[in-house]
DSSP file (Angstrom, degrees, kcal/mol; ACC not computed):
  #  RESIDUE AA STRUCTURE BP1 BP2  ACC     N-H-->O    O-->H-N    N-H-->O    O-->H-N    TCO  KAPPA ALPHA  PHI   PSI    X-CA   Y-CA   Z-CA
    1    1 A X              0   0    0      0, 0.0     2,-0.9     0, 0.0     5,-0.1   0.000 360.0 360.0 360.0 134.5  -13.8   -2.2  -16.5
    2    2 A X        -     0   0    0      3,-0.2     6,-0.2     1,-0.1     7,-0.1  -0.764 360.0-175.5-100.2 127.2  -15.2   -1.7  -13.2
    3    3 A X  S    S+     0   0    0     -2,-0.9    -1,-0.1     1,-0.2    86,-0.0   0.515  88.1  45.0 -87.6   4.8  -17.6    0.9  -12.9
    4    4 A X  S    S+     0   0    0      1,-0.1    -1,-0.2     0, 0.0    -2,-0.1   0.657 133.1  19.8-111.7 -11.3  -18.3    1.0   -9.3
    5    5 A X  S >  S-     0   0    0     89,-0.0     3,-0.7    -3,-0.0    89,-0.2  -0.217  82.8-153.3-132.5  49.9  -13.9    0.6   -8.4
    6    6 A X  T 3  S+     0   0    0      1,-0.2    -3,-0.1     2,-0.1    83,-0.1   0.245  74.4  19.5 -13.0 141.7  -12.4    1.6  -11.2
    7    7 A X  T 3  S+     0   0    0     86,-0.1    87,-4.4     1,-0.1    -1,-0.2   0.637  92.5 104.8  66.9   2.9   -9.0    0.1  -11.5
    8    8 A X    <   +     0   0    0     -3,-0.7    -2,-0.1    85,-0.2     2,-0.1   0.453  55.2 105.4-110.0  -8.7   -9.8   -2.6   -9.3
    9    9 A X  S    S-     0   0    0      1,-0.2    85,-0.1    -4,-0.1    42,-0.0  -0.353  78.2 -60.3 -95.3 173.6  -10.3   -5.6  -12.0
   10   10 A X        -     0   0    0      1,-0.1     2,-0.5    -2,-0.1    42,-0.2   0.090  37.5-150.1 -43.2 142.2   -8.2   -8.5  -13.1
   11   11 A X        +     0   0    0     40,-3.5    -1,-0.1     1,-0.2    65,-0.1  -0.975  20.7 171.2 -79.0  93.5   -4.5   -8.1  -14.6
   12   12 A X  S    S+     0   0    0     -2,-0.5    -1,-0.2     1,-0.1    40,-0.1   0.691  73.0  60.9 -87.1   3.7   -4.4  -10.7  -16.5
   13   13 A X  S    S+     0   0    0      2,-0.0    -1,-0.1    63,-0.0    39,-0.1   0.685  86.5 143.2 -57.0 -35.5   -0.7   -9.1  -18.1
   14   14 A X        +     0   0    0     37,-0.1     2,-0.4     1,-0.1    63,-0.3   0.284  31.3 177.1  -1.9  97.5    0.6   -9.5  -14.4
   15   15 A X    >>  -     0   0    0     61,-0.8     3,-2.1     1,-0.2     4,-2.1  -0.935  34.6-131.2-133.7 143.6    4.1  -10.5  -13.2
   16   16 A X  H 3> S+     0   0    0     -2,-0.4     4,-1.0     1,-0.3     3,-0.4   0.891  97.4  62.0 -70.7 -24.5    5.3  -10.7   -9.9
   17   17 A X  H 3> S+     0   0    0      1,-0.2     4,-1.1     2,-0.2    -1,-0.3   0.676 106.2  43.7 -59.1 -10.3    8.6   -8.8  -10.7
   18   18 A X  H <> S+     0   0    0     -3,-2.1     4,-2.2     2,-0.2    -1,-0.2   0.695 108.9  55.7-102.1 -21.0    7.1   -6.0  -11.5
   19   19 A X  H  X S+     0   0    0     -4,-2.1     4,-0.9    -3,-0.4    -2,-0.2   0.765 106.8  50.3 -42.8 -40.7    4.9   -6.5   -8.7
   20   20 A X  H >X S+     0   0    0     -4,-1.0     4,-4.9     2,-0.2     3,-0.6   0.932 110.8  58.9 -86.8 -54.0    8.4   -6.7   -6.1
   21   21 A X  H 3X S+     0   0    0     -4,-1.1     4,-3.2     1,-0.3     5,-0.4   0.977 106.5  45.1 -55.1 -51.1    9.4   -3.3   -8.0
   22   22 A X  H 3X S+     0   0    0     -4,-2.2     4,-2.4     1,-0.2    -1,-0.3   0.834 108.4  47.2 -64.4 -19.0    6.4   -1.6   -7.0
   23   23 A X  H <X S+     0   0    0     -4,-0.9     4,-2.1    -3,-0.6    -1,-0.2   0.791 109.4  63.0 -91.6 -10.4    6.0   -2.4   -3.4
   24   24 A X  H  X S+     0   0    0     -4,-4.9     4,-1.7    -3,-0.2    -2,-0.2   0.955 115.2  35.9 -48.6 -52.6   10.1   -1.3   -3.3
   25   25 A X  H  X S+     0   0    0     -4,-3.2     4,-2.3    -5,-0.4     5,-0.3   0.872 117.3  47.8 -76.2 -23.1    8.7    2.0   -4.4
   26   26 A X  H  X S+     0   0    0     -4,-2.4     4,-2.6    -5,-0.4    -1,-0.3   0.994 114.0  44.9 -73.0 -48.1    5.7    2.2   -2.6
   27   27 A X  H  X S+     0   0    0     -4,-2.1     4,-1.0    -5,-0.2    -1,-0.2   0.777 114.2  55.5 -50.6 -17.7    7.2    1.2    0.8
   28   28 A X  H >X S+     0   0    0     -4,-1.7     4,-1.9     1,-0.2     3,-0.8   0.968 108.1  46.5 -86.9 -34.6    9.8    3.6   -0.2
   29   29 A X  H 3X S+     0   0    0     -4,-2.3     4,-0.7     1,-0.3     5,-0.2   0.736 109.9  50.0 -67.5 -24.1    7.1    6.2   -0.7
   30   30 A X  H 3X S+     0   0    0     -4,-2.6     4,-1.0    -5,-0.3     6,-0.5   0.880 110.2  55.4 -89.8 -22.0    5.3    5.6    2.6
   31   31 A X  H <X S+     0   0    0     -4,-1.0     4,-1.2    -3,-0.8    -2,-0.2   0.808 106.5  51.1 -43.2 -48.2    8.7    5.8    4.3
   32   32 A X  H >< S+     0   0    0     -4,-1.9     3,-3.1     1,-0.2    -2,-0.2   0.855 116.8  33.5 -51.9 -90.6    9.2    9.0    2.8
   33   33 A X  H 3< S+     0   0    0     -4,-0.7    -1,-0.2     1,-0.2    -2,-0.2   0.534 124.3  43.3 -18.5 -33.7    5.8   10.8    3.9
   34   34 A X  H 3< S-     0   0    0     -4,-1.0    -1,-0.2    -5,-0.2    29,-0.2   0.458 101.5-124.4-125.6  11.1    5.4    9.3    6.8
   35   35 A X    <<  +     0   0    0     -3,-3.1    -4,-0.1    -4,-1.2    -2,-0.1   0.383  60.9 139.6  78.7 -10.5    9.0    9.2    8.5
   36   36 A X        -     0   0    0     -6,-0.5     2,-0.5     1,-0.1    26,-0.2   0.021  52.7-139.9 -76.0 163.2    9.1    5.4    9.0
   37   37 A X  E     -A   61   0A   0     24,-3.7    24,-4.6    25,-0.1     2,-0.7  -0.945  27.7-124.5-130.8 124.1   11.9    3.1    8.6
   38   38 A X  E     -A   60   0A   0     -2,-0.5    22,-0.2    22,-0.2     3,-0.1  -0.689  27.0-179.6 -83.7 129.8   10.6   -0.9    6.5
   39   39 A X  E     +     0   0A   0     20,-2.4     2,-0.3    -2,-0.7    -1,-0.2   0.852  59.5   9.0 -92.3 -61.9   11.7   -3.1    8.8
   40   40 A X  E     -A   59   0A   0     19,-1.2    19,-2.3    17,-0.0    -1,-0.3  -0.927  44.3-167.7-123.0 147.0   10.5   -5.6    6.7
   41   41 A X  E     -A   58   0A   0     -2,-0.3     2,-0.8    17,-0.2    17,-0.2  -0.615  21.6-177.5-157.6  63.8    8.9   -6.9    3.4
   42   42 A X  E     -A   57   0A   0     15,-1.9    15,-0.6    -2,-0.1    14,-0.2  -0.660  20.8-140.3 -89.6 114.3    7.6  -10.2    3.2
   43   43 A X        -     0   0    0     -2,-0.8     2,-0.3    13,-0.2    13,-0.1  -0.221  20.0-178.7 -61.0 151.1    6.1  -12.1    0.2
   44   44 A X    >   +     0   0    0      1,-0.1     3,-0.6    12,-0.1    11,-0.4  -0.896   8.6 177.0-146.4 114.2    3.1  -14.1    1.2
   45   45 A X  T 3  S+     0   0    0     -2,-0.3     3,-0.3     1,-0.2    -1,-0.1   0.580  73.8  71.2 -98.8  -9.3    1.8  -15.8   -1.8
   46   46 A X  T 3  S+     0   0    0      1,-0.2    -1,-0.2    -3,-0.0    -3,-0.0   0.551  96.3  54.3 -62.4 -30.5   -0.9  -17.6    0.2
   47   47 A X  S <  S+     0   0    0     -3,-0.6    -1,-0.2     0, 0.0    -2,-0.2   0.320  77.5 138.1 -84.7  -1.5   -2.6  -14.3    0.5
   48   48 A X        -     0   0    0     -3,-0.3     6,-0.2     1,-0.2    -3,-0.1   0.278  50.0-150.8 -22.9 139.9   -2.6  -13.9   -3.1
   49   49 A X        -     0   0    0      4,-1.5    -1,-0.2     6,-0.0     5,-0.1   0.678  37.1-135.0-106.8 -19.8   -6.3  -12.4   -4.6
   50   50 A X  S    S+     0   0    0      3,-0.9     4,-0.1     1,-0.1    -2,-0.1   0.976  76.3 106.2  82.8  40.3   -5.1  -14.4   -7.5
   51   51 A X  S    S-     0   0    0      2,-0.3   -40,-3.5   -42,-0.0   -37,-0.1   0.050 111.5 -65.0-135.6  -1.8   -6.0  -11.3  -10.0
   52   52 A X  S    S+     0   0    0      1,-0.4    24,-1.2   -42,-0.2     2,-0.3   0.236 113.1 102.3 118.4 -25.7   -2.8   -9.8  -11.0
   53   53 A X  E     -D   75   0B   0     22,-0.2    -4,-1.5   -39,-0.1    -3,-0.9  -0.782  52.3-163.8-111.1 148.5   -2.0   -8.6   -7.2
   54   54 A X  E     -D   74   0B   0     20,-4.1    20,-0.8    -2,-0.3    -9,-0.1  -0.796  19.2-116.7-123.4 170.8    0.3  -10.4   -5.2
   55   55 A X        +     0   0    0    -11,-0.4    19,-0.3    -2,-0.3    -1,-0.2   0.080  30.6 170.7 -93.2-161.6    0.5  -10.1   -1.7
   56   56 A X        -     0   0    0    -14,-0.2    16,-2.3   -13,-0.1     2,-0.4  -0.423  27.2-129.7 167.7 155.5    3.3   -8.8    1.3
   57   57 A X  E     -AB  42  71A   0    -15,-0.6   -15,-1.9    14,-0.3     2,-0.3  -0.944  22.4-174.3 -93.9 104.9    3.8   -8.0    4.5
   58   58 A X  E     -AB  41  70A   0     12,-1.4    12,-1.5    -2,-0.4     2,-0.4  -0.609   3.2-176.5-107.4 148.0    5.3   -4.9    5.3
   59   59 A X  E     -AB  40  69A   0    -19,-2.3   -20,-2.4    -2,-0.3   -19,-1.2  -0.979  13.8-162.6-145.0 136.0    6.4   -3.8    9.0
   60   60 A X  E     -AB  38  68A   0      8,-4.4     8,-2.1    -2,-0.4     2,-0.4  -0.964  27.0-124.8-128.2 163.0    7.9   -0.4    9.7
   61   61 A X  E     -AB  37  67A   0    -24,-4.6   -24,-3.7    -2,-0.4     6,-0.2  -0.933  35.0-152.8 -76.2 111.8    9.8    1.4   12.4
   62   62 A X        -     0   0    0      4,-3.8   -25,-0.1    -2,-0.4     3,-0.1  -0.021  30.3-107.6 -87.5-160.1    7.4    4.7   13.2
   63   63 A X  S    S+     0   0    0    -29,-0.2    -1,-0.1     1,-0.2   -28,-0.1   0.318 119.0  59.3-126.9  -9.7    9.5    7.5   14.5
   64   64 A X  S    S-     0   0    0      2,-0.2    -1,-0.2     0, 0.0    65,-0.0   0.716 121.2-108.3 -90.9  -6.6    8.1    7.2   18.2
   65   65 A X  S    S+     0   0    0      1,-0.3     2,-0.3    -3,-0.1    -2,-0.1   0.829  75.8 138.8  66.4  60.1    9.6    3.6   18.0
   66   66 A X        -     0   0    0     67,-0.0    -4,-3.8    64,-0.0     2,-0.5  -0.865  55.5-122.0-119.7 131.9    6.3    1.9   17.9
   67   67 A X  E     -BC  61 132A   0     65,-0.6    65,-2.0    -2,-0.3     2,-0.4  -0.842  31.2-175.9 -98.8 139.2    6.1   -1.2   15.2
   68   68 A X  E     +B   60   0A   0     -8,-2.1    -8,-4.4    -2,-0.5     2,-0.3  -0.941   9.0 166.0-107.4 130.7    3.2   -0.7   12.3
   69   69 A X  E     +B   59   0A   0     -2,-0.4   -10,-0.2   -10,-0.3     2,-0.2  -0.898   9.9 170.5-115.4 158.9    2.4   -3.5    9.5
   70   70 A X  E     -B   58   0A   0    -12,-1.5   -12,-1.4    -2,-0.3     2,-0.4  -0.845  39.2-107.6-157.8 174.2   -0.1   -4.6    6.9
   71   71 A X  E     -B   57   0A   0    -14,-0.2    27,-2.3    -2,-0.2     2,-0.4  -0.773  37.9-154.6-118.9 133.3   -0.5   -6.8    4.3
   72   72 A X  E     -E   97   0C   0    -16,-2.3     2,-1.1    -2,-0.4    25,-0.2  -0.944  11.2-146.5-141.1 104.2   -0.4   -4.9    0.5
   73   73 A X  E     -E   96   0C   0     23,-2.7    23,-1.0    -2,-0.4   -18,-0.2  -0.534  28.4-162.8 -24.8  43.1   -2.0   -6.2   -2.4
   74   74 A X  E     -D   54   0B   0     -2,-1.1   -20,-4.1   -20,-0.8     2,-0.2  -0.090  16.8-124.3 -61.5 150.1    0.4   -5.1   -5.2
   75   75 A X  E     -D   53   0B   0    -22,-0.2     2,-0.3     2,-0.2   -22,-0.2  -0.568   5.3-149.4 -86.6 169.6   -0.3   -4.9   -8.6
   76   76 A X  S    S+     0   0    0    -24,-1.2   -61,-0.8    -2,-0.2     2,-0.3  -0.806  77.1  82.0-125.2  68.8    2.0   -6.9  -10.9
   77   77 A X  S    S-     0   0    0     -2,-0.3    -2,-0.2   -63,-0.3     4,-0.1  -0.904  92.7 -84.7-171.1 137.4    1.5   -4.2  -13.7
   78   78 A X        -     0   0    0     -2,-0.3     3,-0.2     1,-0.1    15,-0.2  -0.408  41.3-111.3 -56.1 157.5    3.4   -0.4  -14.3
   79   79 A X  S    S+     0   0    0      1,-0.2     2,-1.0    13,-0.1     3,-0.5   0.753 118.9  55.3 -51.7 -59.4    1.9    2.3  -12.4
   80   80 A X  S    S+     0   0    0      1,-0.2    -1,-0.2    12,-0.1    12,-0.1  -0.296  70.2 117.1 -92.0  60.9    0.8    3.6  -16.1
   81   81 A X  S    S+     0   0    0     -2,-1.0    -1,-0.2    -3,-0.2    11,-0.1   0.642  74.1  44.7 -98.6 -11.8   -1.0    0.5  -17.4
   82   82 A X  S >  S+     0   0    0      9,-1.4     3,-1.1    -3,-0.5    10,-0.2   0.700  90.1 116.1 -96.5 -29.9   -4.4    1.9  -17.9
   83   83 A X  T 3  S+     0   0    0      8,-1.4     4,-0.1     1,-0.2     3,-0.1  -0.141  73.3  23.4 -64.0 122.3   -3.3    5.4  -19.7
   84   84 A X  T 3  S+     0   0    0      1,-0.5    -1,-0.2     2,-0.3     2,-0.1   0.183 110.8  79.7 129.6   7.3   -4.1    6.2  -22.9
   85   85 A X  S <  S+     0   0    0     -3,-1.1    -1,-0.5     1,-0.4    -3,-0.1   0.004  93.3   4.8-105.0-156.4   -7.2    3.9  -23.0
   86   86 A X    >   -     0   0    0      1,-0.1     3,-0.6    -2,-0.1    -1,-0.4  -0.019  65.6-143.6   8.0 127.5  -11.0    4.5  -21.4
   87   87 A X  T 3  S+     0   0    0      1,-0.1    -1,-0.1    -3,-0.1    -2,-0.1   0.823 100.2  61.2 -36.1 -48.4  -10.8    8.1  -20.1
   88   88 A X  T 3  S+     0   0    0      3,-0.0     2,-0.3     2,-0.0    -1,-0.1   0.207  84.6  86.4 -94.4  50.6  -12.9    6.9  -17.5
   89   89 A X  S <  S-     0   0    0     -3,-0.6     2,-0.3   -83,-0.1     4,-0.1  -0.618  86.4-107.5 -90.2 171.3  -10.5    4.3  -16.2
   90   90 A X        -     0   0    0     -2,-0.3   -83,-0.1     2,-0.2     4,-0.1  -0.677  35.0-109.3 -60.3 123.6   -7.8    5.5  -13.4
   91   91 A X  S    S+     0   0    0     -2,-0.3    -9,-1.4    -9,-0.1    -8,-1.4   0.653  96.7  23.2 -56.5 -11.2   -4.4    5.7  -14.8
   92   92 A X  S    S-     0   0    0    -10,-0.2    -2,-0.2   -11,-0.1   -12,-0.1  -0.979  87.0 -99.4-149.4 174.7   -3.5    3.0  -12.9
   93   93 A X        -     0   0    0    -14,-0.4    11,-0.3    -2,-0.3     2,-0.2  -0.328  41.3-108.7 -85.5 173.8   -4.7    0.4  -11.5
   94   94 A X        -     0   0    0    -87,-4.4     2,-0.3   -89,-0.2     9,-0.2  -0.602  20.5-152.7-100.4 165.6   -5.4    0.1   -7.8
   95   95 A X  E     - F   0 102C   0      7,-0.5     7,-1.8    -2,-0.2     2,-0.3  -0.770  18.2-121.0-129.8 156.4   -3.7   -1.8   -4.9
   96   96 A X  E >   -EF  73 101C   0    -23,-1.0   -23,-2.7    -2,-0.3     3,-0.5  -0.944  12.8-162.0-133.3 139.9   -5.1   -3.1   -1.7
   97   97 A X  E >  S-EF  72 100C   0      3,-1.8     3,-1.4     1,-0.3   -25,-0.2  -0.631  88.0 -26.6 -81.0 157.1   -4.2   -2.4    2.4
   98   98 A X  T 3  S-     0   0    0    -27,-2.3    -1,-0.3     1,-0.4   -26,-0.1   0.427 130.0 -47.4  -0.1  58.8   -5.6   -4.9    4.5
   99   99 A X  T <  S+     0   0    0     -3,-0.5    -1,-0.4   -28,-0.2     2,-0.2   0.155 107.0 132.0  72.2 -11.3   -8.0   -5.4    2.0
  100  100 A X  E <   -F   97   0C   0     -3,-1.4    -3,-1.8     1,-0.0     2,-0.2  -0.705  56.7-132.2   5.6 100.6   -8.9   -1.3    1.5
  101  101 A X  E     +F   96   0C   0     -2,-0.2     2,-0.3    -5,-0.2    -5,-0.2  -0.556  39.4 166.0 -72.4 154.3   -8.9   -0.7   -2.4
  102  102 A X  E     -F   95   0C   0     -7,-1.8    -7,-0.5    -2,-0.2     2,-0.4  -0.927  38.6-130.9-150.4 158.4   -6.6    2.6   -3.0
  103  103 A X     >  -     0   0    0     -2,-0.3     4,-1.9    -9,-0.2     3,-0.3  -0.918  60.2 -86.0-117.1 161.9   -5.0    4.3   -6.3
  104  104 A X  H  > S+     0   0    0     -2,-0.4     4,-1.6   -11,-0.3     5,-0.1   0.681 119.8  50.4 -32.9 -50.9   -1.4    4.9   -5.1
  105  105 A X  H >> S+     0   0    0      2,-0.2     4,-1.6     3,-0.1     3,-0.6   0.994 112.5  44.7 -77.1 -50.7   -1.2    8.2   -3.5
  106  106 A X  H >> S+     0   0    0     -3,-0.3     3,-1.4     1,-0.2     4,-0.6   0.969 112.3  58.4 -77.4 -70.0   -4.2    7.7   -1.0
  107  107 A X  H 3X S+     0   0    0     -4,-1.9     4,-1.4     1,-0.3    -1,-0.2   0.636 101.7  55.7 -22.5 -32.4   -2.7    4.0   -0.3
  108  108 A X  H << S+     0   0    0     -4,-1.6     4,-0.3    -3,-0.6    -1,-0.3   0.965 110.2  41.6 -38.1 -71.5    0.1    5.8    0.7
  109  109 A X  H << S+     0   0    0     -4,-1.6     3,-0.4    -3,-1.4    -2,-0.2   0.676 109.9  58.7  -3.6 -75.5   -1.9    7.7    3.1
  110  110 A X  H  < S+     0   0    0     -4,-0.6    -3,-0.2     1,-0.2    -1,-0.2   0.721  87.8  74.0 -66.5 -50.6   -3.7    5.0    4.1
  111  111 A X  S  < S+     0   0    0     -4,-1.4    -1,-0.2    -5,-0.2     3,-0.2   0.718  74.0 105.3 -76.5 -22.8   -0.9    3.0    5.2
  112  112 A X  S    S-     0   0    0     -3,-0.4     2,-0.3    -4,-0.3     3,-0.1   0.263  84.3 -93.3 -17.2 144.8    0.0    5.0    8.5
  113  113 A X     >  -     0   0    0      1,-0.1     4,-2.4   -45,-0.1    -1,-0.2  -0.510  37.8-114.3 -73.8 138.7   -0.6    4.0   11.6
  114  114 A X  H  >>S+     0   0    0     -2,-0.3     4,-3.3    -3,-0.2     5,-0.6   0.986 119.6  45.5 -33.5 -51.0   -4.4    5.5   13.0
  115  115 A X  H  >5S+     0   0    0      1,-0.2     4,-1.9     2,-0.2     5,-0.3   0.971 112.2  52.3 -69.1 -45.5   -2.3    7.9   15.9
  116  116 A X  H  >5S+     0   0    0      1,-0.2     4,-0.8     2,-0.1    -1,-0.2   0.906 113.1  41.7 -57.5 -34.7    0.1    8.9   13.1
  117  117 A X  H  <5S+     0   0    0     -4,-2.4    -1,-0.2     2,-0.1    -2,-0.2   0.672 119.5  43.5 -64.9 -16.3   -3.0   10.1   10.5
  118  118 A X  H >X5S+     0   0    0     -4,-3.3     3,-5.9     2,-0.1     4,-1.6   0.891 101.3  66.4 -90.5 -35.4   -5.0   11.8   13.2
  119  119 A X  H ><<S+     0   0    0     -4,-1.9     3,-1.5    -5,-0.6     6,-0.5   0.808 107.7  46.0 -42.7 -50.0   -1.8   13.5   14.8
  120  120 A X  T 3< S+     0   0    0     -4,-0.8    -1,-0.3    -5,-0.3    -2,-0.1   0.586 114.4  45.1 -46.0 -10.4   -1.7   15.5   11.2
  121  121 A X  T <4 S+     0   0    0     -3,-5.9     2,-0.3     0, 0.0    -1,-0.2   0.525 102.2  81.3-129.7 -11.1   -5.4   16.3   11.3
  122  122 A X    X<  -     0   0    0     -4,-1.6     3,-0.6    -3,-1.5     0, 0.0  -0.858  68.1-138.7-119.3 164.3   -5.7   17.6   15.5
  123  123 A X  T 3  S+     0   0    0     -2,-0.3    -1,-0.2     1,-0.2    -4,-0.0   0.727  97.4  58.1 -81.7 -46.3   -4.9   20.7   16.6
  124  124 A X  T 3  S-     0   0    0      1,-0.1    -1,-0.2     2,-0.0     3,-0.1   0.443 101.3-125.8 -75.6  -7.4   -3.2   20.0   19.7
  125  125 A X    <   +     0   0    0     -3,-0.6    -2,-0.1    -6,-0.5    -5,-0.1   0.507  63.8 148.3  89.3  -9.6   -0.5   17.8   17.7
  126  126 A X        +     0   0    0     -7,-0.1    -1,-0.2    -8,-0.1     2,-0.2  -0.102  24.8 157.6 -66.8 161.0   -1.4   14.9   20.1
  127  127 A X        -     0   0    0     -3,-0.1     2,-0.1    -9,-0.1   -12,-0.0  -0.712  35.0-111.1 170.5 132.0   -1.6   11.5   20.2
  128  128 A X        -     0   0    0     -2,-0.2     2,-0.4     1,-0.0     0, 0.0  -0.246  31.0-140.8 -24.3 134.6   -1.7    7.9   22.3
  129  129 A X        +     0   0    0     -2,-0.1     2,-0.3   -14,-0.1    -1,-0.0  -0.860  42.1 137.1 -95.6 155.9    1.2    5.6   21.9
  130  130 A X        +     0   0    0     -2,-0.4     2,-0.2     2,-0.0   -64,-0.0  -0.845  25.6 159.9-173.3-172.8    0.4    1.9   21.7
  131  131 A X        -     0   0    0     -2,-0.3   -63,-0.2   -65,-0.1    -2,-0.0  -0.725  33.3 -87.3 164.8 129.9    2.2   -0.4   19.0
  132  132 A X  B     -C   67   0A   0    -65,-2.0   -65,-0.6    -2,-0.2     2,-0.3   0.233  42.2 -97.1 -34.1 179.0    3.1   -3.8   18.0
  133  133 A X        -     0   0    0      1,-0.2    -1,-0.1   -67,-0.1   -67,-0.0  -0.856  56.4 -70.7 -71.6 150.6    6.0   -5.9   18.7
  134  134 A X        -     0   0    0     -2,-0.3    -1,-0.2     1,-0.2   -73,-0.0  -0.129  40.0-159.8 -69.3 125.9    9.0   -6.3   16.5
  135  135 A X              0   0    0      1,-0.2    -1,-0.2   -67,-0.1   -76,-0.0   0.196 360.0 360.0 -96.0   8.7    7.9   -8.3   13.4
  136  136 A X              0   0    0    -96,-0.0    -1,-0.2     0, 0.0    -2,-0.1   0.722 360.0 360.0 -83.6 360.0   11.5   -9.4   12.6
């Protein structure tokens, strides 16, 4: 166990299909929250951390019609692979944005674009546009 990132150490149980199921559900979950449409989902096994997490590149359509991506470090393990072990592990293990370690719900979060997490947090509801080009 790691005690300074809990959740953060080698799978060695790992498989990348269960890996592909979880970034469906996580891209589906950052879709949800965040209004965005995946444009894209590309495995990139070259980015690999070679730990259990396999890599991707995911690109969304934001809802001002600005394109977002990053590359996410799924684990290749259920969501509930640590519970019922350590209390002080994490119930699951963690995944990483462009290289960020996260447990699931703040990785969610996380994956917004910057003008799309501060527009929630200011008052005036405001925000630059800027944006990628279309990653297809």
């Amino acid at each position: 166990m790691d005690l300074v990132n809990p959740g953060s150490g080698p799978l060695p149980t790992a498989h990348e299909d269960t890996a592909t199921a979880n970034i469906e559900a996580f891209t589906a979950d950052v879709c949800s929250q965040w209004g965005y449409q995946r444009v894209s989902s590309i495995r990139r096994p070259e980015l690999d951390y070679g730990d259990g997490r396999y890599a991707w590149e995911v690109a969304f359509l934001r809802p001002c019609g600005l394109y977002h991506s990053c590359v996410v470090q799924m684990f290749g393990v259920p969501r509930n692979y640590s519970a019922g072990q350590n209390p002080l592990t994490l119930p699951e293990p963690r995944l990483y944005v462009d290289d960020s370690s996260w447990v699931w719900e703040f990785a969610v979060s996380s994956m917004a674009a910057e003008d799309d997490r501060e527009t929630r947090y200011r008052p005036d509801g405001g925000h630059t546009e800027h944006g990628a080009t279309d990653p297809r």
